[in-house]
C-alpha positions in Angstrom: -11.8 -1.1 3.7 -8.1 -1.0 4.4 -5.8 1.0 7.2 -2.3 -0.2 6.9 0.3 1.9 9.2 4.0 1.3 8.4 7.6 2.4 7.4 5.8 3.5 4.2 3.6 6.0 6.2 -0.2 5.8 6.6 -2.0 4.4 4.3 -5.6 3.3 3.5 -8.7 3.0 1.4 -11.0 5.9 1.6 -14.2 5.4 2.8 -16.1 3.4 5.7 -15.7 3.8 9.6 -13.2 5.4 11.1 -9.9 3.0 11.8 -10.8 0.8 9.3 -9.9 3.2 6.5 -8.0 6.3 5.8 -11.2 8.3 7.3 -11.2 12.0 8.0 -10.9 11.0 11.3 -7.9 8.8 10.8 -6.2 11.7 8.7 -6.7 14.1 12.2 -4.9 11.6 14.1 -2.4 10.5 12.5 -1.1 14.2 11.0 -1.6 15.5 15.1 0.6 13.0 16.0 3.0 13.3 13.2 3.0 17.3 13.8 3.2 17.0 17.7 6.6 13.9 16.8 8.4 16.2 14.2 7.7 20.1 16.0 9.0 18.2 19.5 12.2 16.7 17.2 13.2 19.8 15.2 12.5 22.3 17.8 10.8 24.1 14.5 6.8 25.0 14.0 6.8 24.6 9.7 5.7 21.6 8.0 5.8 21.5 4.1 2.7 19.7 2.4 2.1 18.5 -1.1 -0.2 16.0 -2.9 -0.7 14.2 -6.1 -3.9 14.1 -7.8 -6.1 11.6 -6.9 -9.7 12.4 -6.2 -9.6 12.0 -2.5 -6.2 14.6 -2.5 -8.1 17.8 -1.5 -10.3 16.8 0.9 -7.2 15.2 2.9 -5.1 18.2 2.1 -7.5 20.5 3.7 -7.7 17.9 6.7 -4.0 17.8 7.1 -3.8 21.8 6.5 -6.5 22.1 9.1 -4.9 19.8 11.7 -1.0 21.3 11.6 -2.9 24.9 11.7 -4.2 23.8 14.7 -1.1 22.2 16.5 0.1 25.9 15.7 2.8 24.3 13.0 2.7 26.6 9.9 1.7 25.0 7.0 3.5 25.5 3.0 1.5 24.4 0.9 3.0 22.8 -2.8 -0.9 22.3 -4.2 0.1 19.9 -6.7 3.4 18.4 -6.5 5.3 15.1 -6.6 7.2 13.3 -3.8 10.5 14.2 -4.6 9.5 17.6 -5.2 8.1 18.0 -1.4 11.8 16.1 -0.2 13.8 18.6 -2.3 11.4 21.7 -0.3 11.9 20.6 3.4 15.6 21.2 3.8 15.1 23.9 1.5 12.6 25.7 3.8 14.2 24.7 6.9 11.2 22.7 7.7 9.9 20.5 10.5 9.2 17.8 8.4 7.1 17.2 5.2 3.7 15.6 4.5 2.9 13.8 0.7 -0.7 13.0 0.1 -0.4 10.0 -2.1 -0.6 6.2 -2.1 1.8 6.3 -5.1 1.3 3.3 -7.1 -2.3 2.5 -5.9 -5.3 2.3 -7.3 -7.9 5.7 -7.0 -9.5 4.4 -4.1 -6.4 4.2 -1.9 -4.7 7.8 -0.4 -1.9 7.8 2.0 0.4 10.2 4.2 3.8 9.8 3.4 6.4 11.3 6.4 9.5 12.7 5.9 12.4 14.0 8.5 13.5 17.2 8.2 16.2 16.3 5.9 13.1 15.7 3.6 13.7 12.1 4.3 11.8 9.6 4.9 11.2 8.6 8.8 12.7 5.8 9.9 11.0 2.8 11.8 11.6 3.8 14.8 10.5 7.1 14.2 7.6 5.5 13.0 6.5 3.9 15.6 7.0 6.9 18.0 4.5 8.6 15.5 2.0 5.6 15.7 2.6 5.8 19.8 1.5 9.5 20.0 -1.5 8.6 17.8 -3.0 5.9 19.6 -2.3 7.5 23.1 -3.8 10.9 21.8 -0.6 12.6 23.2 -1.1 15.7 21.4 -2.0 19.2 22.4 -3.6 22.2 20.1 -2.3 25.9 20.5 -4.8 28.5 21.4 -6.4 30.8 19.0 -4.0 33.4 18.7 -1.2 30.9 18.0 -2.8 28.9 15.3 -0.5 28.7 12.4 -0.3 29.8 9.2 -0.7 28.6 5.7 1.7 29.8 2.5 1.1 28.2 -0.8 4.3 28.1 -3.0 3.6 26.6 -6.3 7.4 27.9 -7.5 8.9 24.2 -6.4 8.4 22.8 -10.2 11.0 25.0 -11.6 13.2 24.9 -8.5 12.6 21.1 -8.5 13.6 21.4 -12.6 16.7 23.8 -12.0 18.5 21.6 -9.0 18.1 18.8 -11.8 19.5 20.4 -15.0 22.4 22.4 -12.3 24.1 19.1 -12.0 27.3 18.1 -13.6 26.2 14.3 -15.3 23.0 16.2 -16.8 23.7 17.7 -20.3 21.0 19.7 -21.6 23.0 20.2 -25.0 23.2 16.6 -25.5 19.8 15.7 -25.1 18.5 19.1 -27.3 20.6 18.3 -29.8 19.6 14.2 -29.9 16.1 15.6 -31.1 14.1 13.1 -29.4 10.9 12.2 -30.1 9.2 11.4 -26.6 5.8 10.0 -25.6 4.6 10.7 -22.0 2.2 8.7 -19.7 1.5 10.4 -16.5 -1.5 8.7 -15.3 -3.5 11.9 -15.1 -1.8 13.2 -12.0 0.9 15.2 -11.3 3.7 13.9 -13.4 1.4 15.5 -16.5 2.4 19.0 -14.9 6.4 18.5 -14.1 7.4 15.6 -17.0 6.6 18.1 -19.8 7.9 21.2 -17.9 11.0 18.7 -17.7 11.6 17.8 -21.0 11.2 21.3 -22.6 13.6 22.6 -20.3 15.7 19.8 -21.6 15.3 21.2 -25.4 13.0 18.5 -26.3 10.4 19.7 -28.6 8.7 16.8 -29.8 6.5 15.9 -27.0 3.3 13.8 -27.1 0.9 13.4 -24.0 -0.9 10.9 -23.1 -3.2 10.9 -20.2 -1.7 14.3 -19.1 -4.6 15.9 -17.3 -3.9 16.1 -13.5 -7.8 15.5 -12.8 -7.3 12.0 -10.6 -9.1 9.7 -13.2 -6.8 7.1 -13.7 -7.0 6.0 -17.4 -5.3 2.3 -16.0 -3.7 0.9 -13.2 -1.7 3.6 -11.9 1.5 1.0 -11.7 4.2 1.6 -14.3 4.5 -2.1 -15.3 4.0 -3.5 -18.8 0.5 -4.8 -18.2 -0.6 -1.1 -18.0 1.6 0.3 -20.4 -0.1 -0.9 -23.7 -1.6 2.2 -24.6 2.2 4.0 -24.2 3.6 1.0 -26.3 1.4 2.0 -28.9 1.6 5.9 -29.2 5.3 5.2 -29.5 5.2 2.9 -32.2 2.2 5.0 -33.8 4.2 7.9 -33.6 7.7 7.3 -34.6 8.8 8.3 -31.4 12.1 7.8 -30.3 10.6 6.4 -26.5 8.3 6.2 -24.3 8.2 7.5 -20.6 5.8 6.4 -17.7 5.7 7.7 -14.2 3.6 6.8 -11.5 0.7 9.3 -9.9 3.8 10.8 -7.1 6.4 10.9 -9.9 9.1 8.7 -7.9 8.8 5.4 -10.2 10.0 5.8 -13.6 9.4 3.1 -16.8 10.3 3.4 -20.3 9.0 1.5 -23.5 11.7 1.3 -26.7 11.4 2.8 -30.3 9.8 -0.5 -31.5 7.3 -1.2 -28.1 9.2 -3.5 -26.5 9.0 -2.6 -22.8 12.4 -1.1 -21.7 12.0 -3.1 -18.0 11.6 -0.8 -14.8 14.2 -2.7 -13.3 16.4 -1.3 -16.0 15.5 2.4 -15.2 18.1 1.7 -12.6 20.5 -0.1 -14.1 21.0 2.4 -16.9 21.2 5.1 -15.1 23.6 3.7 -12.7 26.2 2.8 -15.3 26.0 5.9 -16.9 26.9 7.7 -13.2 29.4 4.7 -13.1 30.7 5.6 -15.7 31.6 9.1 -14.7 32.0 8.3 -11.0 33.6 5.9 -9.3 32.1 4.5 -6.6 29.2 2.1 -5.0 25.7 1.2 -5.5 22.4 -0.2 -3.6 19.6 -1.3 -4.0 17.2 -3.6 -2.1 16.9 -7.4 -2.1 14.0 -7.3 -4.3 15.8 -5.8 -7.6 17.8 -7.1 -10.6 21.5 -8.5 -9.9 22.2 -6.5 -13.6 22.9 -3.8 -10.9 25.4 -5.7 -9.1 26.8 -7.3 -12.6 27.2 -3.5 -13.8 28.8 -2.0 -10.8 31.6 -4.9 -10.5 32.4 -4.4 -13.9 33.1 -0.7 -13.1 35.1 -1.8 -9.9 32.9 -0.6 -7.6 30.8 -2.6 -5.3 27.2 -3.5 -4.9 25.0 -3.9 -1.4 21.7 -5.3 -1.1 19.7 -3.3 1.7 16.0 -4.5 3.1 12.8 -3.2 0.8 11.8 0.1 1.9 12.8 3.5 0.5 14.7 4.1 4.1 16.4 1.2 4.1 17.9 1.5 0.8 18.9 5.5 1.3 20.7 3.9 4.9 22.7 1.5 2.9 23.9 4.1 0.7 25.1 6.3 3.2 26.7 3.5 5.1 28.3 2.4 1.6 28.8 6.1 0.3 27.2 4.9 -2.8 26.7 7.5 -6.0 23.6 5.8 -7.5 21.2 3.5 -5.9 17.3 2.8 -5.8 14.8 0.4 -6.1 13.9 -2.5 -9.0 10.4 -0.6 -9.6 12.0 1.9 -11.6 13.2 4.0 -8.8 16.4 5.8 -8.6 17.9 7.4 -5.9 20.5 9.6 -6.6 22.3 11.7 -3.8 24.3 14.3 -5.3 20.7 15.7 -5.8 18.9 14.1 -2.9 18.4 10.8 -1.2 14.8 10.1 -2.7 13.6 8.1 -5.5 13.1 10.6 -8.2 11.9 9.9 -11.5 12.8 13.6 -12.7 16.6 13.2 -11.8 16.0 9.5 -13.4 14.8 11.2 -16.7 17.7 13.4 -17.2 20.3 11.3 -16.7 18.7 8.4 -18.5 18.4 10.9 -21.9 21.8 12.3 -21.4 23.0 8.6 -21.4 21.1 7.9 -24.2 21.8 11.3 -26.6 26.0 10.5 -25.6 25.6 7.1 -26.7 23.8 7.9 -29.8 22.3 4.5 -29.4 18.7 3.6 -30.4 16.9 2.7 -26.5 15.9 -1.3 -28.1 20.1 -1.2 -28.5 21.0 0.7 -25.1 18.9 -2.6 -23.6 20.7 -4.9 -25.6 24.0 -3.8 -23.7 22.7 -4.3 -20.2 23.0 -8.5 -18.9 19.2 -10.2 -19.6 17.7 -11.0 -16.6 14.3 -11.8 -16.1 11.9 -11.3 -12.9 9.0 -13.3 -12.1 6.8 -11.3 -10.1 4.0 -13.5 -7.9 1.8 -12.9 -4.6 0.1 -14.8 -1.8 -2.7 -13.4 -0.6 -2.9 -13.7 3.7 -5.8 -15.2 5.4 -6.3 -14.7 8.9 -4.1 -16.3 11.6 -1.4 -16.8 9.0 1.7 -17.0 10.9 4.2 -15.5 8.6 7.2 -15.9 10.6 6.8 -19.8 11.1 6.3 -20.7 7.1 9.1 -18.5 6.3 11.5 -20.4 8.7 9.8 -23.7 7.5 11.0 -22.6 3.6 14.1 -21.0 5.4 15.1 -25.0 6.9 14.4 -26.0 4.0 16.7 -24.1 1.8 19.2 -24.2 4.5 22.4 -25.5 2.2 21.8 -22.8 0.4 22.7 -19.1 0.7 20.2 -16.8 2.2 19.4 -13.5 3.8 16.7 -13.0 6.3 17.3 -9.1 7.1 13.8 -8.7 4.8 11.7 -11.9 4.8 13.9 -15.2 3.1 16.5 -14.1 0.1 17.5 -17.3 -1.3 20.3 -17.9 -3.9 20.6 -20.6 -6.8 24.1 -19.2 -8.1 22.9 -16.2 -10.0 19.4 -17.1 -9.8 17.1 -16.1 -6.6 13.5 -16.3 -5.2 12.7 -13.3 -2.2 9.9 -14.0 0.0 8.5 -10.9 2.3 5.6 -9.6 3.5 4.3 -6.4 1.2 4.6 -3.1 3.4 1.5 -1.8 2.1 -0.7 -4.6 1.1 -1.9 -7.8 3.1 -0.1 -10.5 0.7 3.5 -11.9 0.6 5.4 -10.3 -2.4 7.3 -14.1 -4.1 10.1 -12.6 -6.5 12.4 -14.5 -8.7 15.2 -13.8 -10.8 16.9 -16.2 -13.5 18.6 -15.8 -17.1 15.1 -16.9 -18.8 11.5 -15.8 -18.3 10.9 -19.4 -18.1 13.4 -20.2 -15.4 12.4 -17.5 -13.3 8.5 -18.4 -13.4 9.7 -22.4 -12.3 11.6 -21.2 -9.5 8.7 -19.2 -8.4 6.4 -22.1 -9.2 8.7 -24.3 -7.1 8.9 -22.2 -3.9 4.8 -21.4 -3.9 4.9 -25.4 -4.2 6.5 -25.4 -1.0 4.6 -22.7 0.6 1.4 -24.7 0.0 2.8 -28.0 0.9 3.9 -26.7 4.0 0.6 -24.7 5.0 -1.2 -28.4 4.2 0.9 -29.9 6.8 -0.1 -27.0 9.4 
């Protein structure tokens, strides 16, 4: 059983004793203390909630409902709903704050409380750890019967959500309807298999075909849009003639695409694309964390603009862009962040603008890719025992690399020219994330295979 508390919110495996999971009990505590933080911030009593759905999703929705009833915070309720669906409502309702259930790209056992500002932002760490403070002290107080609050449940924030999308200036619903695109859709059986479709018809396209659509919480694979778990997509497109393929993750904020022929489109591509189409009809900056594709950086100089590289974390890369005034930005995982609509990964806003792109440039998707500069990303993991000291191996791998250019705002960054290996410790999982990047799948698996060398020499020594 797993409780991890971070900048990504609460998170944990359900099941087991209390504390050492996400247990009811653990769900009371930590919504009573986000409640009691974001009431005592705002100076407002309304708290919007929304879930995706997983099978744990509305037993902890009733918890959370329960709890914030009882601080006396009045509750709207999305029911079903993604995470940029619930960011778009807060400011909307002039909210407290906002509460999505998910654990986003995790596996059916995991469920999580995801905490956003009243902006429908996501807290920052040090809002964060006032949060965790109020839990573990129990500093929270419960209003008396008669000021118990309330419960509304709005299930009108799909087509809002939809609206604010195709109201924007770089979406063109005439170009996509008039592409006729042929789409196939995996949504993982959550959420996404209630907004995508809604999405695409209001988009004018009318040859849709579902896969794993049913928002019932059984997972058909991995719920992580990568190409491992996209096999079954691959095929439907290929099977069906279909123009592409388009995966989302259970909370509908990471967005993947497979080409005309199979060929995996690259989730750290969903980015890239979409940022040189903004580029292209806006001028300005772009972000996205250390983690992600230089393509981004190698696109946005060649519109004059300039790139930043901001520490992994939703937060962090949403603070970079505001400190930049960037147009686009996002993460390598396939999310994009785009503010004229809201500063949230979004794989709605993503899907829009990625099939406008595509319907302008009249371009099959295996030929879009073919524009965009190859770069591949080796993607490895340590797992951490027990008494690891993190800090000391990175600074050991850090003195080693030390003629070299690096960053150490997240973990060790280091730089081979316009190759690079990024070692950090995963926000949501107990392993150290090891990415590399290089102009060949091979290249980019040897520098990865070279720096886990190191790590291994180096814990040997200890």
């Amino acid at each position: 059983m797993t409780l991890i508390k971070s900048i990504s919110g609460i998170r944990g495996t359900i099941g087991g004793k209390a504390g050492e999971g996400l247990s009811p009990l653990d769900v009371v505590k930590f919504t009573s203390a986000f409640g009691t933080w974001a009431a005592k911030r705002s100076g407002k009593k309304k708290i919007v909630i929304g879930r995706d759905a997983r099978l744990s999703g509305e037993m902890v929705n009733n918890l959370v409902i329960g709890t914030l009833q009882g601080l006396g915070i009045d509750v709207i309720d999305l029911g079903l709903s993604t995470t940029p669906t619930v960011e778009i409502a807060v400011p909307k309702e002039a909210a407290a704050g906002g509460i999505i259930i998910t654990a986003s790209h995790n596996p059916k056992q995991w469920n999580a409380l995801k905490l956003l500002n009243n902006d429908g932002e996501f807290i920052s760490d040090a809002d964060g750890k006032e949060v965790l403070d109020i839990a573990e002290a129990s500093d929270f107080e419960f209003a008396d019967v008669d000021d118990l609050g309330k419960v509304t449940r709005d299930n009108s924030y799909c087509d809002k959500h939809i609206a604010d999308v195709l109201a924007l200036p770089l979406v063109d619903k005439d170009a996509v309807a008039k592409a006729n695109l042929s789409v196939v859709i995996d949504c993982v059986n959550s959420t996404g298999g209630i907004f995508v479709p809604a999405l695409l018809s209001a988009l004018g396209v009318k040859t849709v075909h579902k896969l794993f659509c049913e928002p019932d919480g059984h997972f058909p694979h991995n719920p992580e849009p990568l190409p491992e778990n996209l096999r079954d997509l691959s095929k439907e497109v290929v099977d069906k003639k279909a123009d592409l393929g388009i995966a989302v993750d259970p909370d509908v904020d990471r967005l993947a695409f497979v080409a005309e022929d199979g060929s995996m489109f690259g989730e750290e591509y969903t980015l890239v694309t979409v940022a040189d189409y903004v580029l292209q009809q806006t001028k300005g900056n772009t972000v996205s964390n250390l983690s992600s594709t230089r393509a981004l950086r190698d696109v946005t100089e060649k519109a004059g603009g300039t790139y930043q590289a901001a520490a992994v974390g939703e937060v962090n890369v949403v603070n970079k862009m505001k400190e930049t005034n960037a147009v686009i930005g996002g993460e390598g995982n396939g999310g994009v962040i785009y503010p004229e609509l809201h500063y949230g990964r979004d794989a709605l806003v993503g899907i829009a603008l990625f099939l406008t792109h595509l319907a302008k440039t009249g371009k099959a998707v295996s030929q879009l890719r073919a524009t965009y500069p190859s770069y591949h990303i080796s993607k490895n993991k340590i797992t951490l025992t027990e008494g690891m000291d993190i800090d000391a191996l990175l600074a050991k791998v850090e003195e080693k690399y030390k003629n070299q250019h690096y960053s150490t705002i997240d973990g060790l960054k280091i730089e081979f020219d316009k190759e690079w290996v990024h070692l950090r410790r995963s926000n949501t999982e107990p392993i150290i994330r090891i990415y590399s990047e290089a102009s060949s799948e091979q290249v980019a698996d040897s520098l990865a295979n070279k720096i886990i060398a190191d790590i291994k020499e180096i814990l040997q020594v200890q």
